[in-house]
C-alpha positions, 0 to 999 in steps of 0.5 A: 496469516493466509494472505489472498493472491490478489494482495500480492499482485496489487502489491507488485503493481505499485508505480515504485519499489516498495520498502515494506509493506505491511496488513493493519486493521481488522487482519492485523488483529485477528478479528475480520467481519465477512465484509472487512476490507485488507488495509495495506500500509507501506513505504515507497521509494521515488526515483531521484528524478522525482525527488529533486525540484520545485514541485516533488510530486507522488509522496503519498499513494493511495489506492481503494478498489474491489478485487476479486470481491476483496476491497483493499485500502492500500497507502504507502508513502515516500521514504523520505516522508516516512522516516 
């Protein structure tokens, strides 16, 4: 699969590490429209800072924007939440 760079960058530029990322959708299986957004699905690690308290905050993520006429639909989730 040929993943476009400006995935990569978006990617890069999440506030957390990411565990994994990963392509669903129409891209996983092969079959995009011209118009098909890249819905990116993965799992982030929060800093202990942002685990430990009353009000935890940042579990779910989620980011929709056009890039280089891409749309991209990118969600990833705390770890903990994850698993």
């Amino acid at each position: 699969m040929n993943i476009p760079l400006s995935l990569n960058t978006i990617i890069g530029q999440q506030p957390y590490p990411l565990l994994f990322t990963i392509i669903s959708g129409s891209h996983l299986y092969g079959f995009p429209s011209p118009d098909s957004d890249y819905d990116l699905r993965g799992v982030h690690i929060l800093p202990i800072q942002e685990i430990v308290g009353l009000k935890t905050k940042n579990k779910t993520i989620e980011v929709s924007e056009i890039r280089e006429s891409l749309e991209i639909d990118l969600v990833t989730h705390d770890v903990k939440n994850f698993f």
